[in-house]
Backbone as CSV, one residue per row, in Angstrom:
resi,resn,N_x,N_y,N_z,CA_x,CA_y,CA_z,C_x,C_y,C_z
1,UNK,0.829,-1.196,0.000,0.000,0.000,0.000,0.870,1.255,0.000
2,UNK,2.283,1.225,0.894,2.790,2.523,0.691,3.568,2.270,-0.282
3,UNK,3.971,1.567,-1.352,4.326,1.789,-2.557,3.571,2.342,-3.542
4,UNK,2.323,1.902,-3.463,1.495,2.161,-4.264,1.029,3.551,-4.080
5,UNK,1.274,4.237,-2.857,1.376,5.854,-2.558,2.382,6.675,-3.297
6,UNK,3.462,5.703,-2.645,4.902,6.572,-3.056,4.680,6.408,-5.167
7,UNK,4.150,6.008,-5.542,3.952,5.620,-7.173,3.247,6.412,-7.830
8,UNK,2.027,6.906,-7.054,1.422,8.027,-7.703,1.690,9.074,-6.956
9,UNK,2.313,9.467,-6.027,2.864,10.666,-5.651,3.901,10.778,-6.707
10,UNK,4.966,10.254,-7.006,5.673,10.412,-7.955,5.034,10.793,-9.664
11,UNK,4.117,9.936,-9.890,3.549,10.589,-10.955,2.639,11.686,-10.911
12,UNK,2.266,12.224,-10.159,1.784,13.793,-9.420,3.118,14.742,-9.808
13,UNK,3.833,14.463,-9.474,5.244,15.595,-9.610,5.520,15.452,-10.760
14,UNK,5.881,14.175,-11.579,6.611,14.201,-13.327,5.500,15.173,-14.037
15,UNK,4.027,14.773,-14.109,3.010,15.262,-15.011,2.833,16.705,-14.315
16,UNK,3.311,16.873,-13.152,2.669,18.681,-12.940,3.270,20.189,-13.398
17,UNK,4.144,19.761,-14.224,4.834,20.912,-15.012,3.533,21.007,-16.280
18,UNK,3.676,19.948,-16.999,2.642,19.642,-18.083,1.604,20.203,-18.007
19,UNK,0.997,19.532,-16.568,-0.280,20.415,-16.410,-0.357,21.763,-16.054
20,UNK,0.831,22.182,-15.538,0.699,24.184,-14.924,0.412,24.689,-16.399
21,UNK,1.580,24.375,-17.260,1.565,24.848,-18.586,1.002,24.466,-19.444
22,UNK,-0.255,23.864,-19.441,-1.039,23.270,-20.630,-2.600,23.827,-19.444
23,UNK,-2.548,23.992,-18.534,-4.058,24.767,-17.800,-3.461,26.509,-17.646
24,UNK,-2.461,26.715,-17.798,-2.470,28.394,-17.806,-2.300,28.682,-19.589
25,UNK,-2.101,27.696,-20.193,-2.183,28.031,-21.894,-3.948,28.205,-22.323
26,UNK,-4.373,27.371,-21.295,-6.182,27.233,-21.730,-6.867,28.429,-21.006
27,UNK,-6.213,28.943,-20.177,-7.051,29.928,-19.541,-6.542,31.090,-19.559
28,UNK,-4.983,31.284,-19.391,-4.678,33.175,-19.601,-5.547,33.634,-20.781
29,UNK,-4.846,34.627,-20.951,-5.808,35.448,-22.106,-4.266,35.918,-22.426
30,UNK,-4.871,36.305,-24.492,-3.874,36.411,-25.445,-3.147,37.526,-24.422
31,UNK,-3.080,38.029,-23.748,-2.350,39.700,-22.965,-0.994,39.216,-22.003
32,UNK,-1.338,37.418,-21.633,-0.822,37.036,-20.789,-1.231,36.930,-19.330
33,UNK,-2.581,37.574,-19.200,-2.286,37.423,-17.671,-3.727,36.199,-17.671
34,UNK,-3.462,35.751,-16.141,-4.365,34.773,-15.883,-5.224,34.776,-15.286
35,UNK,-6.924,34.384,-15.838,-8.040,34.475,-15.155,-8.388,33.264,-14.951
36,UNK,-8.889,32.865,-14.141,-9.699,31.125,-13.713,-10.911,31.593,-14.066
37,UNK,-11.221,30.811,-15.134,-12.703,31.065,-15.430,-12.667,29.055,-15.868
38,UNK,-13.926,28.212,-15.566,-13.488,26.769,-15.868,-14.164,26.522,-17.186
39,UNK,-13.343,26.352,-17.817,-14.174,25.490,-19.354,-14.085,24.387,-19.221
40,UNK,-14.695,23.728,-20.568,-14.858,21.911,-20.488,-13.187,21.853,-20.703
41,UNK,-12.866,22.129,-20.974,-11.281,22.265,-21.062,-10.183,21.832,-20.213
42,UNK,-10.892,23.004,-19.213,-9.813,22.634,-17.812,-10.487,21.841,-17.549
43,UNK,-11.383,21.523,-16.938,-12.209,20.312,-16.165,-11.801,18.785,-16.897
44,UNK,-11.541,19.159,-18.628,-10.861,17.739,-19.190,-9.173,17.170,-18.445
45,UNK,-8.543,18.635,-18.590,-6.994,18.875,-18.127,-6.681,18.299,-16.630
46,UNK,-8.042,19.156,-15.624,-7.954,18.699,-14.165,-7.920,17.307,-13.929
47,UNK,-9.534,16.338,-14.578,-9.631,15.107,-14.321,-8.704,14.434,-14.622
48,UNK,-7.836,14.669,-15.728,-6.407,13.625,-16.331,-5.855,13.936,-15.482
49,UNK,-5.460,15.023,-14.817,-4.201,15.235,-13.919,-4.353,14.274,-12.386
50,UNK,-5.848,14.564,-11.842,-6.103,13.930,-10.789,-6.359,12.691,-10.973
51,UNK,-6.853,11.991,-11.973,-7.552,10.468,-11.543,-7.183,9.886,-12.799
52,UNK,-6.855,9.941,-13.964,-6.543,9.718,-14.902,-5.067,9.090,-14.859
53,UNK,-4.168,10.070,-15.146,-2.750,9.433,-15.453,-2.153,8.769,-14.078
54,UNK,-2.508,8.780,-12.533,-2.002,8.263,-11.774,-2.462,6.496,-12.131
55,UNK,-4.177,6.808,-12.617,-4.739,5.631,-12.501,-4.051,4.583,-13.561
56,UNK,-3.325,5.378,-14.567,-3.344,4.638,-16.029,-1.471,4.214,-15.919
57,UNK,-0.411,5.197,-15.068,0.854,4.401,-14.458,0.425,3.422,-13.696
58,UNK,-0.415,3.255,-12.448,-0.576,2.041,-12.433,-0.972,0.770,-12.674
59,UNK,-1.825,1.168,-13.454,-2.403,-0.317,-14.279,-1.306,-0.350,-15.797
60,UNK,-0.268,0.274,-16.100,0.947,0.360,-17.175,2.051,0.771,-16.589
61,UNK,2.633,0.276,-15.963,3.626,0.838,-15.188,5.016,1.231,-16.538
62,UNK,4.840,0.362,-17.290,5.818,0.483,-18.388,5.973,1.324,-18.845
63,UNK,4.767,2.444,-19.249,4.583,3.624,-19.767,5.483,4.822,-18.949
64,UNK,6.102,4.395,-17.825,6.051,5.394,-17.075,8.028,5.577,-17.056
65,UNK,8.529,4.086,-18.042,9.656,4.192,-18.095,10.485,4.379,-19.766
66,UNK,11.354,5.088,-19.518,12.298,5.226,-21.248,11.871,4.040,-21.593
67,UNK,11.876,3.381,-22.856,12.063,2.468,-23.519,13.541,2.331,-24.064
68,UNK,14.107,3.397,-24.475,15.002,3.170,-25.035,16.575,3.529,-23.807
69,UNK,17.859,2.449,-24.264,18.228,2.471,-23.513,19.163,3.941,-23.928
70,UNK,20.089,4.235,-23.329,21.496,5.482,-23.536,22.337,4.907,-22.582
71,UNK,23.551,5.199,-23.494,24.563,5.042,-23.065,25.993,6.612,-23.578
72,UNK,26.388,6.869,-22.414,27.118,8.030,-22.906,28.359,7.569,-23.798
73,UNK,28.724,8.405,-24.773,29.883,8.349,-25.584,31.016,7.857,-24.622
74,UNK,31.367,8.915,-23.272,32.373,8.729,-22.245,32.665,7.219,-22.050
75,UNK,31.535,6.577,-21.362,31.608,5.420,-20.896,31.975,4.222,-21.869
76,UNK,31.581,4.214,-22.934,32.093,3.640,-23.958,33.409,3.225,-24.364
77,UNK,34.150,4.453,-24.240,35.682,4.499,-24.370,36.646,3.679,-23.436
């Protein structure tokens, strides 16, 4: 159970840049400044942020990692 905390607390923090800047792109106004007024918009933006993508890393946890591997040039040598 407290993994399963510590798992979507973590995906709370990766996705909340995304969401500051994809819910103040839907709501400032062309001038720049920001009004909270709620469209179907944000209310789409909010629900993914809250119940959505925590719900969907854990039932895909895979999604939540690179696929691809890297390796630095340095280490190589």
């Amino acid at each position: 159970m407290k993994k399963a905390f510590s798992l979507i607390g973590s995906d709370y923090i990766r996705c909340a840049i995304f969401f500051v800047i994809a819910f103040y792109a839907v709501t400032a106004d062309p001038s720049g400044r920001f009004h909270l007024h709620w469209t179907l918009t944000n209310l789409y933006l909010t629900s993914a942020y809250f119940f959505g993508h925590p719900l969907l890393m854990c039932l895909l946890p895979r999604l939540a990692h690179n696929p691809f591997r890297m390796t630095s040039v340095a280490s190589r040598a």
